[in-house]
LOFI-747675 format. One record per residue (C-alpha): residue in three letters; x negated, y negated, z. Coordinates in steps of 0.2 Angstrom, whole numbers, plus 2048, in hexadecimal, padded with zeros to 3 digits. Layout:
ALAXYZ ...
This chain:
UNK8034C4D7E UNK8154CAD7F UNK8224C4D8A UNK8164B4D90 UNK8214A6D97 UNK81B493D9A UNK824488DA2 UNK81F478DA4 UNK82A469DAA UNK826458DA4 UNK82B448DAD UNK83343ADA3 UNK83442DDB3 UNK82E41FDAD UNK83340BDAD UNK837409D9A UNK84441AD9D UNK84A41CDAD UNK85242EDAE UNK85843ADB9 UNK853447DAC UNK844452DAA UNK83E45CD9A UNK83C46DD98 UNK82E476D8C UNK830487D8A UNK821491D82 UNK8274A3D7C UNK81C4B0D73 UNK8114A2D6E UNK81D49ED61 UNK82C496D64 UNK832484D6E UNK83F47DD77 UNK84446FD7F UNK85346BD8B UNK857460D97 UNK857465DA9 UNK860459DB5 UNK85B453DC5 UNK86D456DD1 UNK86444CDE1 UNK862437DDC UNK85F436DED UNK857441DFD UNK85743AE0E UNK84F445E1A UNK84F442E2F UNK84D42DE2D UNK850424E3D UNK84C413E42 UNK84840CE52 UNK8483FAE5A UNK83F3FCE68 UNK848409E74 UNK856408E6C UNK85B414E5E UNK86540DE51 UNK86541CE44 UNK85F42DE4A UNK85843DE3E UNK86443AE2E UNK863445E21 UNK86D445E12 UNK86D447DFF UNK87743EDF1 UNK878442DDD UNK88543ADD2 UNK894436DDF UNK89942BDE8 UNK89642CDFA UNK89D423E08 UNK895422E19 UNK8A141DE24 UNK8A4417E38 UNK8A6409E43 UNK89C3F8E45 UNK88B3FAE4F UNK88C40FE49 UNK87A40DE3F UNK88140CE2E UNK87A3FBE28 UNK869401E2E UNK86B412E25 UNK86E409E13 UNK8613FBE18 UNK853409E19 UNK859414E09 UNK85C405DFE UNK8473FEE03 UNK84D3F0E0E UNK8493F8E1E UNK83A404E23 UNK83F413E2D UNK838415E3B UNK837428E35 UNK83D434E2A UNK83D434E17 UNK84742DE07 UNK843433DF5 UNK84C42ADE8 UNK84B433DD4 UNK83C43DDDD UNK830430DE3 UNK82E42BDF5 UNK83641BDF9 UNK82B417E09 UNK81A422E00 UNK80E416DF6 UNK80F403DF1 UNK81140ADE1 UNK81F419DE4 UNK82840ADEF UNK8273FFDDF UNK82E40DDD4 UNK83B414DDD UNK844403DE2 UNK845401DCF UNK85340EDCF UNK85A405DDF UNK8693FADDF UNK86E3F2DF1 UNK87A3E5DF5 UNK87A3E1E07 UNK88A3DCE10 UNK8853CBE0F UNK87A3C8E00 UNK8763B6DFE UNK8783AEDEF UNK87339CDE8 UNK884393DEF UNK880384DE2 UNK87C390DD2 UNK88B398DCA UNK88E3A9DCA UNK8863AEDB8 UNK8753A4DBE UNK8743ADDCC UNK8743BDDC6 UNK86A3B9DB8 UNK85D3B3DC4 UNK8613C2DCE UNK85A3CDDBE UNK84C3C5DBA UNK8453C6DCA UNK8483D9DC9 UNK83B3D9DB9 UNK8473D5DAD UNK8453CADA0 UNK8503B8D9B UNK85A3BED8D UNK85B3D0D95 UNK85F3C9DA5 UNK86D3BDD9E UNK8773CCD92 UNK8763D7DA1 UNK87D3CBDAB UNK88D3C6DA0 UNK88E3D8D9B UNK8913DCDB1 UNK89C3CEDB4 UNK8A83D0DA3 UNK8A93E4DAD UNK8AD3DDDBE UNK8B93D0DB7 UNK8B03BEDBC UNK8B03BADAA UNK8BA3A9DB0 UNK8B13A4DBE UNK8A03AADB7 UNK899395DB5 UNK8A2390DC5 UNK89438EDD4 UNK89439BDE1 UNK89A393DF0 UNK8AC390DE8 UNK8AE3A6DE5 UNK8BB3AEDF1 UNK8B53BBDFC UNK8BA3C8DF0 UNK8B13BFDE1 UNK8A23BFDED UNK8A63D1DF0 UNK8A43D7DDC UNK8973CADD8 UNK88D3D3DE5 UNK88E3E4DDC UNK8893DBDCD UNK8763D5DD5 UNK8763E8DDA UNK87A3EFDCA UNK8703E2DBF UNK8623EEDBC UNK86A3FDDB9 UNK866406DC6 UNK869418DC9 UNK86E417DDB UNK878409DE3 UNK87A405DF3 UNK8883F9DFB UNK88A3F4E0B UNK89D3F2E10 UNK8A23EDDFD UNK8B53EBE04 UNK8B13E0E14 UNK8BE3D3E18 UNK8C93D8E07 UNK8DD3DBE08 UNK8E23ECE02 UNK8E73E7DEF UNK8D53DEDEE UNK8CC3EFDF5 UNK8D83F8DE6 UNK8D33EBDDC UNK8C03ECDE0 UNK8BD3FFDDF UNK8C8402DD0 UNK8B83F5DC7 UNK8AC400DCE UNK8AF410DCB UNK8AF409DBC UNK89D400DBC UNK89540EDC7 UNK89941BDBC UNK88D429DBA UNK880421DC8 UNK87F424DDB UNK88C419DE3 UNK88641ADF9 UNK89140EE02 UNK89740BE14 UNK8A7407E1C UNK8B2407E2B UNK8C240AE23 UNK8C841CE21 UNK8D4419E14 UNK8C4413E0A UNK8BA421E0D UNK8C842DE09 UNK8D0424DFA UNK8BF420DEF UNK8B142BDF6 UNK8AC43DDED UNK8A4441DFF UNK8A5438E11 UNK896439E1E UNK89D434E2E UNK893429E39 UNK892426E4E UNK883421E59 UNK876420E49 UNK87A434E47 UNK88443AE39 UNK891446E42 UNK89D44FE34 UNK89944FE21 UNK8A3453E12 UNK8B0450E05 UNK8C0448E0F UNK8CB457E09 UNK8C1462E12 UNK8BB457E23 UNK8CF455E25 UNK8D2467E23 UNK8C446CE30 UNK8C4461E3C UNK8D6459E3C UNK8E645EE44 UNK8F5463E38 UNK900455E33 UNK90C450E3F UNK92044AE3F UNK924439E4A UNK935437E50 UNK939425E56 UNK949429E62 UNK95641BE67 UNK954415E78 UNK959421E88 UNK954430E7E UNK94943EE84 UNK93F449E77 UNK94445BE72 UNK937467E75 UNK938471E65 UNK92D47CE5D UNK91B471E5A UNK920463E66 UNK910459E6E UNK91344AE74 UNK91F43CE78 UNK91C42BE7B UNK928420E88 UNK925410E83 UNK926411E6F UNK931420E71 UNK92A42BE63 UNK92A43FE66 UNK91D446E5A UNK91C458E56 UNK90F461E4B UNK914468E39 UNK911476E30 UNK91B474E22 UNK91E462E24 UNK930460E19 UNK93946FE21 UNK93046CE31 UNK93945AE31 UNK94A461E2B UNK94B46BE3A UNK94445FE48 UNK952452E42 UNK95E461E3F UNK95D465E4F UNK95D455E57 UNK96C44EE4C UNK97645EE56 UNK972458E65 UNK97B447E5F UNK96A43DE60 UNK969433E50 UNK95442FE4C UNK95041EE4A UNK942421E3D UNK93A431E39 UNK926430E33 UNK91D440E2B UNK90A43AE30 UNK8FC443E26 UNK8EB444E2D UNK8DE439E28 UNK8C9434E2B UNK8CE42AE38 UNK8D8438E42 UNK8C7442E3B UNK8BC436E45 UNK8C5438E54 UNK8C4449E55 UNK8B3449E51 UNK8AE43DE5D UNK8BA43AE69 UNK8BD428E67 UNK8CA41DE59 UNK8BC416E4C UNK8C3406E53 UNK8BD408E64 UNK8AE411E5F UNK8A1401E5B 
């Protein structure tokens, strides 16, 4: 018959090839086949979970999807972000709600539990480790209790920590690793299977600002190509390493998006602060808002930022006031979150 088109799509899920790609065959005419590759975009769906602890309400109706990025979900201590990543990652059961992971039901069946957490890599905030087993011994032990065997286990294991750079601590026991050695060897547990999605819980807890360099610039590197979920408090972390941000208050997520576009929306222009020698007033100029007595800064709102500041200090300098220091401040998540929820992500736990 002419013009008869069969489609039919064949999984290729299965624990020897673990894929996020389908196959299509293609029947035309009767005489001709095809195949191609057809791509699944969505590692992870995560439709209205919540979880309650008696009557309190920890995360409440969260729905998101994640494909290939890395996505940050970011707020303050006590906001339900820890209990989010507990329930997507299999640690925690929700209380409702849904999480698909590669397509199957991660709270279904024994058996859809089994086989989606194969694709699953967490590392909680504080993961314990075997304090008197050195790092290569622990994540060796690590792999083989997620199925893998000795010899697999072991190259996997030096193949994650020559990637995250322990190559010289790698036979020293545990309990001697720095917090930021603790930190990468943590992502290697998580990674030790390949999994397609990973999930970390605040990866750059207690780390300096050159060790949170440090650590992401390794992995980018090691998650490359997978689903990288993560949560932080630090909007400078979420903006700097993240290709989306979901913001997270009360166990509700309240603003979503890349941070270019939740700072366009929601955040006020970028602003000029003039710190003024003492027994100065302010000048009200054109985008004045605010002054502040004790710490003496006048900050006014900028459009163009550069010109903007030539002629606030222009126009002071005429006056015979000389600034102290002059700051053009650019908005950020954390101005974001505020705006968003009316409280400094500090003050919001």
């Amino acid at each position: 018959m002419q013009g008869l088109l069969l489609l039919s799509i064949v999984s290729t899920h299965s624990v020897g090839r673990r894929s996020s790609r389908g196959s299509l065959f293609i029947t035309l005419d009767g005489y001709s086949l095809w195949w191609c590759s057809v791509r699944v975009s969505t590692n992870l769906s995560v439709s209205g979970i919540s979880k309650r602890f008696g009557d309190i309400v920890a995360v409440d109706e969260v729905s998101f999807e994640a494909g290939r990025e890395v996505l940050a979900i970011m707020g303050p201590n006590g906001s339900g972000k820890t209990t989010t990543l507990s329930m997507i990652s299999g640690a925690l059961r929700p209380s409702s709600g849904r999480v698909v992971v590669m397509g199957i039901d991660l709270w279904g069946s024994r058996d859809e539990m089994v086989r989606a957490r194969r694709y699953i890599g967490y590392a909680p905030q504080n993961i314990l480790f075997r304090s008197r087993l050195s790092g290569l011994e622990n994540l060796v032990w690590i792999g083989m209790m997620r199925g893998l065997g000795y010899r697999d286990a072991r190259r996997r294991a030096r193949e994650l920590i020559e990637r995250l750079e322990l190559e010289d601590h790698m036979d020293r026991p545990v309990e001697k690793y720095s917090g930021g050695m603790i930190r990468r060897l943590s992502i290697a547990s998580a990674l030790i299977h390949d999994p397609e999605v990973l999930v970390l819980d605040e990866p750059s807890s207690g780390l300096d600002p050159r060790a949170l360099e440090s650590l992401w610039s390794l992995l980018l590197r090691v998650a490359s190509g997978k689903t990288l979920i993560y949560s932080t408090h630090n909007p400078y972390e979420a903006e700097r390493f993240s290709s989306r941000v979901l913001m997270m208050h009360r166990g509700r997520i309240v603003a979503s998006g890349t941070a270019e576009e939740l700072i366009r929306i929601y955040s006020p222009s970028p602003s000029i602060a003039i710190y003024l020698p003492d027994g100065t007033k302010p000048l009200v100029l054109e985008g004045y808002r605010s002054f502040d007595e004790k710490s003496l800064i006048a900050v006014y709102e900028a459009r163009d930022p550069h010109r903007d500041l030539e002629n606030i200090v222009a126009a002071y300098t005429r006056r015979g006031i000389i600034p102290i220091r002059v700051e053009i401040k650019r908005p950020g998540l954390g101005e974001v979150f505020i705006i968003v929820t009316g409280t400094p992500l500090e003050e919001a736990g």
